[in-house]
C-alpha positions in Angstrom: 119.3 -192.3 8.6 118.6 -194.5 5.6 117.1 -197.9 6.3 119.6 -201.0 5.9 118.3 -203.0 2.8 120.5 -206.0 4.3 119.0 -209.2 5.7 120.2 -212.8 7.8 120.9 -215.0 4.4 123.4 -217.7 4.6 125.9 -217.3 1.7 128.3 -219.7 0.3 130.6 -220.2 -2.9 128.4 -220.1 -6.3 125.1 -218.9 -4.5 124.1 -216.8 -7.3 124.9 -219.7 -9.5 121.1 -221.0 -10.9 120.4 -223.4 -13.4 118.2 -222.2 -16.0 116.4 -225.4 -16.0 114.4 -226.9 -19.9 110.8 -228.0 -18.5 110.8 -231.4 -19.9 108.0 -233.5 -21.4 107.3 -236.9 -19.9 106.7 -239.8 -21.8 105.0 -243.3 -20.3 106.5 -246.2 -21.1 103.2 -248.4 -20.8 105.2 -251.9 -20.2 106.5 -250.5 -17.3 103.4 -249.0 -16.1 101.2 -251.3 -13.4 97.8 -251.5 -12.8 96.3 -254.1 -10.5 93.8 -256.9 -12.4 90.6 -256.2 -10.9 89.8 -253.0 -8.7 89.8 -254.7 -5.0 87.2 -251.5 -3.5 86.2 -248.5 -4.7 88.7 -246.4 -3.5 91.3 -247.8 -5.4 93.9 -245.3 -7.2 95.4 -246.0 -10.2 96.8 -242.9 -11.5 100.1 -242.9 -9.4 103.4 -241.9 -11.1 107.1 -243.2 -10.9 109.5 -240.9 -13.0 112.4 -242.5 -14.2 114.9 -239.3 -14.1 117.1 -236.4 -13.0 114.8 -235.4 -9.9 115.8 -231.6 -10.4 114.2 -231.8 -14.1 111.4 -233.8 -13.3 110.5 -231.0 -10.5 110.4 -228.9 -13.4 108.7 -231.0 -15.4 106.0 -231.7 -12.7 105.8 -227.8 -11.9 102.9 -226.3 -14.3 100.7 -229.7 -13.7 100.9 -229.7 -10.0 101.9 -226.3 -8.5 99.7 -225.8 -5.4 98.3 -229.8 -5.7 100.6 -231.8 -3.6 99.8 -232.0 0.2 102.7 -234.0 1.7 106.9 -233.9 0.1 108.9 -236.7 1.9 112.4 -236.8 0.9 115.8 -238.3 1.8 118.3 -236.6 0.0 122.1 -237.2 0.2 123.4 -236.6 3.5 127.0 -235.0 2.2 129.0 -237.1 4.0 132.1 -235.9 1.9 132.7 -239.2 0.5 131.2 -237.9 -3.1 133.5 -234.5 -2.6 137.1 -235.7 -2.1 138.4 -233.6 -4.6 137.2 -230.6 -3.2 138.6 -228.1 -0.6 135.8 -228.6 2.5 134.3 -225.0 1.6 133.5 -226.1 -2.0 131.6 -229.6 -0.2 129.2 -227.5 1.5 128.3 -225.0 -1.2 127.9 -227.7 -3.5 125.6 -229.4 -1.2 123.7 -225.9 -0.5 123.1 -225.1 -4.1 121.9 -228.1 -5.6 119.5 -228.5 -2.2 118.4 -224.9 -3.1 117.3 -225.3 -6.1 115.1 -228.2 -5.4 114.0 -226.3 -2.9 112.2 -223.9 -4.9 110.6 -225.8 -7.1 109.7 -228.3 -3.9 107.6 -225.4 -2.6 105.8 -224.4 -5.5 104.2 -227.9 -5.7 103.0 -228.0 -2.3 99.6 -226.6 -1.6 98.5 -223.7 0.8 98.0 -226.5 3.7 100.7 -228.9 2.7 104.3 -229.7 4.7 107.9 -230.6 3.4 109.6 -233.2 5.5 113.1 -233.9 4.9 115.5 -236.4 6.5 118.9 -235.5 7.2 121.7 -236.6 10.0 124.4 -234.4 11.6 126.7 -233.4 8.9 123.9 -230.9 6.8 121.0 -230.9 9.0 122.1 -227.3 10.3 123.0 -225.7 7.5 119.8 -227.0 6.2 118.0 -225.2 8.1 119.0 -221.9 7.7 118.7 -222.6 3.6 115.3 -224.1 3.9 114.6 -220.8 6.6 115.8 -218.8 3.5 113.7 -220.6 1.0 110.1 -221.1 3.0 110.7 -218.2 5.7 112.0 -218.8 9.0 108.1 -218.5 9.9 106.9 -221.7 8.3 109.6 -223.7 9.8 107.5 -226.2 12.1 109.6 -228.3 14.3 112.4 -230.4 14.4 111.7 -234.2 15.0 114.7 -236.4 16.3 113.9 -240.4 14.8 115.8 -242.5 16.9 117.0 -245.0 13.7 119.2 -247.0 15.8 117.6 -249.4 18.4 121.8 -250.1 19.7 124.5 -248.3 20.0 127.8 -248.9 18.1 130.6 -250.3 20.4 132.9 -249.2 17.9 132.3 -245.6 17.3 135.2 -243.1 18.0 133.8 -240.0 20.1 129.8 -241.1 20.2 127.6 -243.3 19.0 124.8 -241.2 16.8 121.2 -243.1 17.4 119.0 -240.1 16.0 118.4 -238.6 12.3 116.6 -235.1 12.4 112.8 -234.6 10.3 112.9 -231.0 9.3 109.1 -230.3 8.6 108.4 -226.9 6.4 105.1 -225.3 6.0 104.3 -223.5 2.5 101.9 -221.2 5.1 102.3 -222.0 8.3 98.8 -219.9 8.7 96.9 -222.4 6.6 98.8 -225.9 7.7 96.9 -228.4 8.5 98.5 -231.4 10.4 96.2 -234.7 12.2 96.2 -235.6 15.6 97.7 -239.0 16.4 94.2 -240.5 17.2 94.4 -243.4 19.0 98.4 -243.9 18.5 99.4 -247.0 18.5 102.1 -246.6 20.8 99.3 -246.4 23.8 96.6 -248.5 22.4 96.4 -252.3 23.3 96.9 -254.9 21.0 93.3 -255.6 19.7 93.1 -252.3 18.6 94.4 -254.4 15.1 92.2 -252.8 12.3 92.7 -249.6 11.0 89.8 -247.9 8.7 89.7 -245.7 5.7 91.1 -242.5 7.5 94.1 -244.2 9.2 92.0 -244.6 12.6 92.5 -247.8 14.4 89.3 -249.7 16.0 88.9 -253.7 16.7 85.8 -255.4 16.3 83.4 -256.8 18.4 80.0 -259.3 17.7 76.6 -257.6 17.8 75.6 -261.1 18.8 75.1 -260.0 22.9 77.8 -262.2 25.3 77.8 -263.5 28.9 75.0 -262.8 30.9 71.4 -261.1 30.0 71.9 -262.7 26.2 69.0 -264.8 25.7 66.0 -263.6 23.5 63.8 -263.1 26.5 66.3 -261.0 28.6 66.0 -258.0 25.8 62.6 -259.0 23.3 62.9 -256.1 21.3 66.3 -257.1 20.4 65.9 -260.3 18.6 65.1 -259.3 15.0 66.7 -260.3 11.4 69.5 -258.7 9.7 70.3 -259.0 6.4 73.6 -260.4 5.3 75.7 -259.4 2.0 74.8 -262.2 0.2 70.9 -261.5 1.1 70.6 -264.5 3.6 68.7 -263.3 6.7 70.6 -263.8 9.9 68.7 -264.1 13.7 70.8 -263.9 17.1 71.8 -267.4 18.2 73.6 -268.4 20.4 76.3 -270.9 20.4 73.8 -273.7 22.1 71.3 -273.2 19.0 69.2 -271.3 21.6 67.8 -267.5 20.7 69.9 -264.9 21.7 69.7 -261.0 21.2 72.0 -258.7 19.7 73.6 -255.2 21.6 71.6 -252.8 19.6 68.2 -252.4 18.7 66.9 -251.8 15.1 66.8 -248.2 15.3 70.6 -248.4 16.3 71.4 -251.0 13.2 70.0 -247.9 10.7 71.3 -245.2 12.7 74.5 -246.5 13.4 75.1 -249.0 10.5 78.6 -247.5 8.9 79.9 -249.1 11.9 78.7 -252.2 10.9 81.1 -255.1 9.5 80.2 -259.2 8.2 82.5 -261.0 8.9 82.4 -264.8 6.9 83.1 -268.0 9.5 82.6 -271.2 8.9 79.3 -271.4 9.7 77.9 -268.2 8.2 78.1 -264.5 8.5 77.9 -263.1 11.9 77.6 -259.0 12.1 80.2 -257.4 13.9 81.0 -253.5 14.8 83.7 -251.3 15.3 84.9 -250.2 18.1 87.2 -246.7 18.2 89.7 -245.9 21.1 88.2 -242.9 23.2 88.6 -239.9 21.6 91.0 -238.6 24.8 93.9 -240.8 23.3 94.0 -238.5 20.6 97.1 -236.1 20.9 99.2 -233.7 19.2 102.5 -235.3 17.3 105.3 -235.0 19.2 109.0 -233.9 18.0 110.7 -237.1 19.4 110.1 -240.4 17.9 111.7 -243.7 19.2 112.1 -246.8 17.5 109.6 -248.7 19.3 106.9 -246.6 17.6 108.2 -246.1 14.1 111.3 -248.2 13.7 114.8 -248.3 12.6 117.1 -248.9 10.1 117.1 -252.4 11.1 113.4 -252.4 10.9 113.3 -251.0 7.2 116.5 -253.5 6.2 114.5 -256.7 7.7 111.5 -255.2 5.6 113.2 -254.7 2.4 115.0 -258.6 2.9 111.4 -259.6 3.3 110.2 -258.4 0.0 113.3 -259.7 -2.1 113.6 -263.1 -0.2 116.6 -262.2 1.7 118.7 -260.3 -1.0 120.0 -257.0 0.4 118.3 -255.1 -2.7 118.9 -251.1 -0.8 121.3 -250.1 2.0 119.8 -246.9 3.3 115.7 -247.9 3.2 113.6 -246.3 5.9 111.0 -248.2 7.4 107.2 -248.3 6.7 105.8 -247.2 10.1 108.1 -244.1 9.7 106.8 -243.3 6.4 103.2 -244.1 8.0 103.5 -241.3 10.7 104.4 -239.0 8.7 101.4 -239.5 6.1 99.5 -239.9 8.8 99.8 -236.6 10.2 100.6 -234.2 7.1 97.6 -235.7 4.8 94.8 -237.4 4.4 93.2 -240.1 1.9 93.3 -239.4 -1.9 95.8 -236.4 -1.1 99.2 -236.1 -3.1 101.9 -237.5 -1.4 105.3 -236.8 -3.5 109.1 -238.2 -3.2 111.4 -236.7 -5.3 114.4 -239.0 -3.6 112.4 -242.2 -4.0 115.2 -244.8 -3.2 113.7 -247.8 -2.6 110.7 -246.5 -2.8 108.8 -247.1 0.9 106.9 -243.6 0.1 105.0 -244.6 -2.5 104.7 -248.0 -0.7 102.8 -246.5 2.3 101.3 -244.1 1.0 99.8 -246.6 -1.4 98.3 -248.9 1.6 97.3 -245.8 2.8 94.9 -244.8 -0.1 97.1 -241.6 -1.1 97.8 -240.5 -4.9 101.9 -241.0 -4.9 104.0 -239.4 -7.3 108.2 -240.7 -6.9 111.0 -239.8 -8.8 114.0 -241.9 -8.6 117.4 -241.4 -11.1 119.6 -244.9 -10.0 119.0 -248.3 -11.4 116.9 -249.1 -8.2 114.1 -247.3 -10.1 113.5 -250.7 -12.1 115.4 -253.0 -10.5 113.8 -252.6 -6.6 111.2 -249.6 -7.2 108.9 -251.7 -9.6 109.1 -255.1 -8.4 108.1 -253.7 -4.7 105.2 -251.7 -6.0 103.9 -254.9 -7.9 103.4 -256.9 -4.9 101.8 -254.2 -3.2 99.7 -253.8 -6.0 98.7 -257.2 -6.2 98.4 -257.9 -2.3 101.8 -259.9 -1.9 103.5 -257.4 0.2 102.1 -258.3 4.0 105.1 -256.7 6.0 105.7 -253.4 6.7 101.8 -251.5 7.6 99.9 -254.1 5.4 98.4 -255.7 8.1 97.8 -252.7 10.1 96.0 -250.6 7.4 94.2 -254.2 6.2 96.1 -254.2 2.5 95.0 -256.6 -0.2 96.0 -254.9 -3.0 94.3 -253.1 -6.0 95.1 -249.6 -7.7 98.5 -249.2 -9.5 100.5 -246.6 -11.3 102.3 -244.9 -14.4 105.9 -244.9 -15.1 107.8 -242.4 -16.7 111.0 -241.3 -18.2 112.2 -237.6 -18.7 111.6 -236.7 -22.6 114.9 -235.9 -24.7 116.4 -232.3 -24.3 114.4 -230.2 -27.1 117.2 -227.9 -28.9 120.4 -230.5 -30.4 123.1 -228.8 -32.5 123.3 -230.3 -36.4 126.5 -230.9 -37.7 127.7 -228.3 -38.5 127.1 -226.9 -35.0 124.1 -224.9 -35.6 120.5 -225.8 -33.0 117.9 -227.6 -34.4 115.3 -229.2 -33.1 115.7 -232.6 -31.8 114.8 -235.5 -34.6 113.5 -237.3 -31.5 110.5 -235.2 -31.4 107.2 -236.3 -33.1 104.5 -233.3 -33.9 102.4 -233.9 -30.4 106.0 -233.8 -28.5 106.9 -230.7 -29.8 103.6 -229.1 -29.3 103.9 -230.1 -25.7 107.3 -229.0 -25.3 106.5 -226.0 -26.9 103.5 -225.5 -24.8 105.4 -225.7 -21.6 107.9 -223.4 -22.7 106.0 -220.3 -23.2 103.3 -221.0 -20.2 100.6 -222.9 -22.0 99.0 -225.8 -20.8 99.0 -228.6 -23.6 95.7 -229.3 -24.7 95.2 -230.1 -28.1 91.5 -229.5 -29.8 90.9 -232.6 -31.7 88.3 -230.8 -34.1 90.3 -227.5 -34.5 93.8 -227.9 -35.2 95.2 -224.6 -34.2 94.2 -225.1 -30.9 96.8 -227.5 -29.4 96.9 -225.6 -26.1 95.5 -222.6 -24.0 97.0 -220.0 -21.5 92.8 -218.7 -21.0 89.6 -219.5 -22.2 90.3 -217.1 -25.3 94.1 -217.5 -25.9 95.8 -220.2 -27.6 98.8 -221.7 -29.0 99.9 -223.1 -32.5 102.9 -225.3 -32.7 103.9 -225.9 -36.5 107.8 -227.1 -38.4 105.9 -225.3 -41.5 107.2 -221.8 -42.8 104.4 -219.6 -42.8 103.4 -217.6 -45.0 100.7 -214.6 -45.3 98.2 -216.3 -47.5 98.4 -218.9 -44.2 98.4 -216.3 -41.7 95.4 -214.6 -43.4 93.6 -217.7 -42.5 94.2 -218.7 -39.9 93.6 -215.2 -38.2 90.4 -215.1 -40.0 89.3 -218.2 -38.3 90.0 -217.0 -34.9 88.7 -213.6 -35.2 88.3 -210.7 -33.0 87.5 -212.1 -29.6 90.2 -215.0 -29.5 94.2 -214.2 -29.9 96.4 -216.8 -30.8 100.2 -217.8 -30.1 102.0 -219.2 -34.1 105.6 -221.0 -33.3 106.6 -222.1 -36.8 110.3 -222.3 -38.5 109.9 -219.5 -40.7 107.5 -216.7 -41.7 107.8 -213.9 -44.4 105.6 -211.1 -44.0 104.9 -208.2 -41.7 102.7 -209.6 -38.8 101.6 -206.8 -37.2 98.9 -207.0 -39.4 97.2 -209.7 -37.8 96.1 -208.0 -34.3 94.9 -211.5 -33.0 98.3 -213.5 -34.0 101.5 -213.2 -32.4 104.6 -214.9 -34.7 107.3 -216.6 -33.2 110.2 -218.4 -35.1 111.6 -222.0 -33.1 113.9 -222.9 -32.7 115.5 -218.8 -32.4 112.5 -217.9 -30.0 113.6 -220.3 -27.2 117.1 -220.3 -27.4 117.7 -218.3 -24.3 115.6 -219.7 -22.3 117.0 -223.0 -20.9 119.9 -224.5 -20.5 119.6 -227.6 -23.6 121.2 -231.1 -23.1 122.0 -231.2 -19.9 120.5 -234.2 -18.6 121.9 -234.7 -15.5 122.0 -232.4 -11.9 122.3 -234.9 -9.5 123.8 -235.0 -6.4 126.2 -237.8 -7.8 130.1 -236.6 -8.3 130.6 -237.7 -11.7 127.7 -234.9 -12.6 129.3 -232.4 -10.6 131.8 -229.4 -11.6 135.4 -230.0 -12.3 137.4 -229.4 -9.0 139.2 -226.1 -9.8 142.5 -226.6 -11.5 145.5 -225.6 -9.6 148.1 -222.4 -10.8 152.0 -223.6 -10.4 152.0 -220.9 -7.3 148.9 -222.4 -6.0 150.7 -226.1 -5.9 153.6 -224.7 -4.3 151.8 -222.5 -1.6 149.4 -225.8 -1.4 145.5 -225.5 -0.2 145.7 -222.9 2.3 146.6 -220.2 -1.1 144.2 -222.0 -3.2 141.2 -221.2 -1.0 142.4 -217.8 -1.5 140.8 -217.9 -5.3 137.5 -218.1 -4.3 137.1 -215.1 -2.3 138.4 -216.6 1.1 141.1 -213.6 1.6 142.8 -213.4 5.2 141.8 -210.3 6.0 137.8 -211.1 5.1 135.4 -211.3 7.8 135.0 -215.2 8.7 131.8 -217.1 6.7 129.8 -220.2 8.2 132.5 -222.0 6.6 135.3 -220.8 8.1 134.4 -220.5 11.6 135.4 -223.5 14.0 137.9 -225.2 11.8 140.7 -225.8 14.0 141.8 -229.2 12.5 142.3 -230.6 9.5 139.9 -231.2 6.4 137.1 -233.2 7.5 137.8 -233.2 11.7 134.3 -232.9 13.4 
């Protein structure tokens, strides 16, 4: 008996519908761009990005830069709560939902790295058809867990059947072999209070004087012990004790050297004292665990009263998550000067944490937010002025900054009389990039040789010219890479026959790319107005009403029920 080639796959309306996406340049705009005035420490990180843009063409911008880079994806898409689908029978919701979540998807995967995690936040109304897509997309063996957040610390009195307290935290591995996720080391949901610092690696500690306290703390109780240390500014520093007498310190000089990256000065009033860190035993440290109440990581009263803190009381975003959430999750899927990525930046609390956390950031963000919230917020943390949220806990005062972005202009316009051209926008370097992006080259232009503007190897190249080429110019330029080198020629025109020139492949632009993308569409959001028309109605379909419309789209009587059919016994919409 032959083997059945079939396989589990959730299917819905326009599945094999993909977009065949134009891998856009990006261009900084540098007076949007922020950078701190003065580096605050040496681990400050300055080469952060926030994309201004359509978050399913900026994935496809980011893809040949950082496929395999990115340790940690946060995101908070659109939960589909069918207000942005009214127009659509309830089948058509979903699979609208499915497709456009499948498709980021994808390219969400390729840009995580062998021991990275996706985590995405959904409620109720997709979060299970999620994860049979995202099962689909990563393999149902690198789904993780399911963590419930608890993002309501009250229930609401007026809710009609119950009152929903939890959103889920879907977390993917790209190889669940190779993951690699922290331990909550000294969580600070079992930790006393004066465990207040936290250091470089996200591990809290509280700090305690060398100067020895209370009892066997004079010089003469512990000789060996009473010895200089020197202070930052030079100054040398003895053990006294707060009578002007000669103390002793805890440790002895051999400790001081062997033990000194536990060593802090701390700056009083009447000098600088040496103090030391003190770490929670390591038996606090525990795996993560899949339920998360509010008293640990907050709610969505937490994240509102955070966001009014920032703006001075104006309600600047309505669905903001809150800091100590986006904290956990850092915490455990990376570690510093990792990529952390949001791709639904919002009001941008990734990029915010993960900032006081000493990760590289990249956010994407499409609405008006981008400028009007994202910007402003990551300016005071940038310059110290944000102290809510985990400032205090991590010890942020600011430094490092970022780049911001915008999507470049589709490549291929038509001319007036209909024909494609390339865009007028475009400048020689933005074609050559574009160019080099669109046939698998990574842009990289030789400032001494100017054929070289890119390289797919160390011994293949690319040339990006408007000039019509002719065979005098081929002839040179082939002699001047020569046998061990091969070379890519876009150009608008050529006249000769090429095969000639073994090192030299010819191709005409704009006709060699024309196939390749899908040019001028600037837009695949989630947002209604960018979606498909709602199918038009036939004048038997309007008589026979919605039940002989679904009929159009494959959903005969007689068919064998689909997720979307079974269960609904009430009308559109009835849970």
């Amino acid at each position: 008996m032959a083997k059945s080639n079939t396989r589990l796959e959730l299917t819905w309306i326009g599945k094999e519908n993909r977009p065949k996406l134009e891998p856009r340049i990006l261009i900084e705009d540098p007076e949007k761009s922020y950078h701190a005035a003065h580096r605050v420490s040496d681990n400050d990180i300055f080469d952060n990005r926030l994309i201004f843009g359509d978050n399913l063409l900026a994935l496809k911008a980011l893809e040949q830069e950082f496929t395999g880079k990115i340790k940690c994806i946060y995101i908070d898409p659109p939960y589909n709560t069918g207000s942005a689908f009214k127009q659509y029978e309830d089948g058509i919701e979903h699979s609208l939902w499915l497709s456009l979540m499948r498709d980021r998807l994808e390219l969400l995967q390729k840009l995580l790295c062998d021991e990275g995690s996706l985590w995405v936040n959904l409620d109720d109304n997709e979060a299970h058809y999620f994860k049979v897509l995202a099962d689909e997309v990563f393999g149902r063996s690198n789904f993780v867990t399911n963590i419930v957040w608890e993002k309501a610390d009250s229930p609401r009195m007026d809710a009609r059947f119950f009152s929903s307290r939890h959103d889920h935290l879907f977390v993917y591995a790209r190889d669940i072999n190779r993951l690699r996720v922290n331990q909550l080391t000294g969580d600070q949901s079992r930790l006393p209070a004066h465990y207040d610092k936290t250091d470089e690696k996200g591990k809290p500690y509280y700090l305690k004087p060398l100067r020895a306290m209370g009892g066997d703390d004079a010089r003469e109780d512990r000789p060996s012990m009473f010895f200089e240390m020197t202070a930052p500014d030079g100054s040398k520093i003895l053990p006294i004790r707060k009578d002007g007498s000669e103390g002793r310190w805890r440790w002895g000089p051999d400790r001081v050297v062997k033990d000194s990256y536990l060593l802090e000065w701390v700056k009083g009033r009447s000098g600088w004292s040496p103090y030391y860190r003190v770490y929670p035993a390591e038996e606090l440290s525990r795996p993560p665990e899949t339920i998360w109440p509010h008293t640990e990581v907050g709610s969505n009263r937490t994240s509102k009263a955070e966001i009014k803190a920032i703006f001075d009381g104006t309600k600047a975003f309505d669905t903001p998550k809150p800091e100590a959430l986006l904290r956990r999750i850092i915490d455990i899927a990376s570690n510093p000067a990792d990529f952390v990525f949001d791709s639904f930046a919002g009001s941008g609390t990734t990029g915010a944490v993960a900032h006081k956390m000493g990760r590289r950031w990249i956010m994407v963000e499409l609405g008006e937010q981008c400028d009007s919230l994202i910007i402003p917020r990551m300016r005071k943390v940038i310059d110290g002025d944000d102290q809510g949220g985990i400032s205090r806990a991590v010890n942020w005062n600011g430094g490092g900054g970022f780049r911001y972005y915008k999507l470049g202009p589709t490549l291929i316009v038509e001319d007036e009389w209909g024909n494609p051209v390339i865009n007028p926008q475009f400048n020689p370097a933005m074609l050559a990039e574009a160019m080099c992006k669109l046939e698998g080259f990574t842009f990289d232009p030789d400032p001494e040789i100017y054929w070289q503007q890119g390289k797919s190897t160390e011994t293949d190249f690319i040339y990006i010219t408007t000039q019509f080429m002719s065979k005098q110019m081929l002839t040179k330029l082939s002699d001047e890479v020569g046998p061990t080198r091969s070379l890519l020629i876009c150009c608008s025109a050529f006249r000769c026959d090429v095969s000639q020139f073994e090192n030299l492949t010819v191709k005409k632009i704009p006709k060699a790319v024309l196939k390749k993308c899908e040019w001028g569409h600037d837009d695949y959001s989630l947002e209604v107005a960018n979606l498909p028309d709602a199918p038009s109605q036939t004048p038997e379909q309007q008589q026979h009403g919605p039940e002989r419309q679904t009929r159009r789209f494959g959903k005969d009587k007689h068919a064998d029920p689909t997720l979307f059919d079974m269960g609904t016994t009430g009308p559109k919409g009835a849970k």
